[in-house]
VOGU-3710 file (C-alpha; in Angstrom, 3 decimals, decimal comma):
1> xxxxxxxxxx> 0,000/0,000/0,000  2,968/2,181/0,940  4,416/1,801/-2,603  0,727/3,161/-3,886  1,410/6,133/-2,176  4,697/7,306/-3,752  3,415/6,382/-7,178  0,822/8,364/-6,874  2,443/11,252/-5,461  5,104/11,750/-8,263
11> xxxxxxxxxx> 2,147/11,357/-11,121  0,095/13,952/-9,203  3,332/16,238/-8,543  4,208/15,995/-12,643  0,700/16,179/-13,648  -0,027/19,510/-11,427  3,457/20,837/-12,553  2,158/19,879/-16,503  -0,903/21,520/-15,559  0,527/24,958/-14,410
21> xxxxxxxxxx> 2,815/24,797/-16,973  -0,001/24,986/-19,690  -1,860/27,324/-17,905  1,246/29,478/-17,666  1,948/29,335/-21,374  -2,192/30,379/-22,178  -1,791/33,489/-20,395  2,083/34,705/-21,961  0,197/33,739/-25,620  -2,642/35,403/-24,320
31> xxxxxxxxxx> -1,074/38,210/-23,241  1,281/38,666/-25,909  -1,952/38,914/-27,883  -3,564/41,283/-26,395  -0,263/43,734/-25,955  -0,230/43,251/-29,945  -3,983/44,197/-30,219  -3,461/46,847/-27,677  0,038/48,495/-30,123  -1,700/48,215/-33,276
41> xxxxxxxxxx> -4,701/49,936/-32,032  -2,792/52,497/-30,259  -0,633/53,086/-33,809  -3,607/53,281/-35,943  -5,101/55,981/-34,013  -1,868/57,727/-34,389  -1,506/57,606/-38,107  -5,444/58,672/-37,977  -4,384/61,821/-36,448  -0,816/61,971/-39,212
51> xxxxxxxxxx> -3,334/61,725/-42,212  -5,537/64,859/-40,229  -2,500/66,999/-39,966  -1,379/66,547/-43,117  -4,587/66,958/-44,384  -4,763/70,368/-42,533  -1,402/71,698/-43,964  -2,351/70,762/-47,331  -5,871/72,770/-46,765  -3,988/75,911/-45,473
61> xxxxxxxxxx> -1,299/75,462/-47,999  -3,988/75,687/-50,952  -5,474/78,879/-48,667  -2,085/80,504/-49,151  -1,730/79,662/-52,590  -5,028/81,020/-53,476  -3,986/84,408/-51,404  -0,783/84,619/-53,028  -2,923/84,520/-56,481  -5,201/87,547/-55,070
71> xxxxxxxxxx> -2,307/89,523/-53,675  -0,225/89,235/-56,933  -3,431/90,569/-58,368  -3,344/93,232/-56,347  -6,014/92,246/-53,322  -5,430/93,869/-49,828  -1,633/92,545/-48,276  -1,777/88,755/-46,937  -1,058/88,351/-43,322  1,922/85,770/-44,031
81> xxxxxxxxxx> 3,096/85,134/-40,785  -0,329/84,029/-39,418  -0,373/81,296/-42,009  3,415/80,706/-41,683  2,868/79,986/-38,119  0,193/77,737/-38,777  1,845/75,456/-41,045  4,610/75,591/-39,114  2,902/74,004/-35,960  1,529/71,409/-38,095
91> xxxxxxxxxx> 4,825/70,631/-39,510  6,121/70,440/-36,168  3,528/67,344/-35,522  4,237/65,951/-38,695  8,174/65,844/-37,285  6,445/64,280/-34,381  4,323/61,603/-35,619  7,663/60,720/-38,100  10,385/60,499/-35,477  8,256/59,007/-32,073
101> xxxxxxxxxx> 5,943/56,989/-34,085  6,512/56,156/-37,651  10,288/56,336/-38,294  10,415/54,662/-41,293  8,208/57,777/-43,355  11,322/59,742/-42,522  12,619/60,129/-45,646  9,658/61,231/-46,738  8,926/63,445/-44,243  12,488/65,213/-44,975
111> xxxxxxxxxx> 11,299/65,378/-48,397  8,570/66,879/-47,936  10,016/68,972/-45,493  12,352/70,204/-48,178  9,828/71,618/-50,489  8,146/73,345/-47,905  11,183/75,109/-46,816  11,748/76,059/-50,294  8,425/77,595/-50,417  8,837/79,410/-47,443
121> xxxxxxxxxx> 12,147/80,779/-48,447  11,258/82,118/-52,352  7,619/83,356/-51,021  9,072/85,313/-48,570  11,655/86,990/-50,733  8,688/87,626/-53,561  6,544/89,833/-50,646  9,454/91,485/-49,380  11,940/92,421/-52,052  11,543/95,020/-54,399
131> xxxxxxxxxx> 10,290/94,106/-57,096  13,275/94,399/-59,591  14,827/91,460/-57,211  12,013/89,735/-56,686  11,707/85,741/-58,024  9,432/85,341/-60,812  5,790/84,609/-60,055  6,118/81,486/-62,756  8,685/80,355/-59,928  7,006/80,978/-57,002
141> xxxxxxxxxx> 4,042/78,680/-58,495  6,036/76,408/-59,425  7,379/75,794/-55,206  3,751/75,933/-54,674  3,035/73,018/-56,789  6,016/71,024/-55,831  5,446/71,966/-52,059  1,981/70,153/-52,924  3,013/67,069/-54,744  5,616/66,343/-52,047
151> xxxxxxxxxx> 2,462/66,578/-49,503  0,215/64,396/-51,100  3,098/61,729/-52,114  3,611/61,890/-47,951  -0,379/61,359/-47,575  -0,617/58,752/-49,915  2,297/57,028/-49,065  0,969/56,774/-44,971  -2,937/55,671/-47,201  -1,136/52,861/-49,268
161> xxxxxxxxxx> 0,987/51,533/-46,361  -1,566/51,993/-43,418  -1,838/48,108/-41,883  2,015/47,556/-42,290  2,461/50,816/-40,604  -0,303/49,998/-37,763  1,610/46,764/-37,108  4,843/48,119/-37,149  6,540/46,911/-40,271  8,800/47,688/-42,958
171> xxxxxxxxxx> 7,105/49,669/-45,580  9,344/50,416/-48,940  9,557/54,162/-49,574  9,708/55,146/-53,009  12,570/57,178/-54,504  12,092/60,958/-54,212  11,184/61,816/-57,654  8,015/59,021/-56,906  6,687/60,767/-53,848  5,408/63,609/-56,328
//
């Protein structure tokens, strides 16, 4: 009867040890699971709020344009810095959402980035120069529209690549001249 005893006790032992072992393994699956769930959810809500900003510089970028069209027409003066200041904010976000959240739109980000500061830089010398050194308004369009294309190659880049980015993979960025 003894000998019973101690059989059973190592098969109950090993089968309780088994059993906790399983249940252990359930809950890290379960939990990795959920912690997945939890960072793609969190990451899609951020590149939500991305697409919004960009869509908001790309709304008071066209605003600007369409002043800069009245002004060169001869409408009242623009408040420039007002707008400036705007975009700039937003392209401070941008920055954000590229370097804390979705590092691998960088390079389109800084290509983007790019055009806008070349906007910034000829539209401000066309208000405030003279106008025998001013750049020519065919020019100045021209940043406008290349300012633009570099925005919406960034939108539709963060559109095409939006469960990748959500999960936190690899997306292939296109050469520059393809984000246009």
């Amino acid at each position: 009867m003894e000998e019973k005893v101690f059989l059973t006790l190592p098969v109950a032992l090993i089968t309780g040890i088994l059993s906790a072992s399983v249940a252990l393994v359930v809950v890290l699956i379960n939990q990795y699971f959920l912690q997945r769930r939890s960072k793609i959810e969190f990451l899609r809500e951020k590149l939500e709020e991305f697409y919004l900003v960009l869509i908001d510089i790309d709304e008071l970028s066209s605003q600007r344009y369409s002043d800069f069209l009245e002004s060169n027409k001869g409408a009242d003066k623009i408040d420039w810095n007002a707008s400036q200041n705007s975009i700039d904010l937003l392209y401070k976000k941008v920055h954000m959402y590229s370097f804390l959240y979705f590092r691998q739109v960088i390079p389109a980000y800084e290509y983007t980035f790019h055009y806008k500061t070349s906007l910034n830089e000829i539209t401000y010398r066309f208000i405030n120069l003279d106008s025998d050194r001013k750049p020519q308004f065919d020019e100045v369009c021209k940043r406008f529209a290349n300012s633009h294309f570099a925005l919406k190659g960034l939108t539709s880049l963060l559109a095409k690549n939006q469960d990748a980015l959500a999960k936190g993979k690899k997306i292939k960025i296109p050469k520059d001249s393809q984000l246009d």
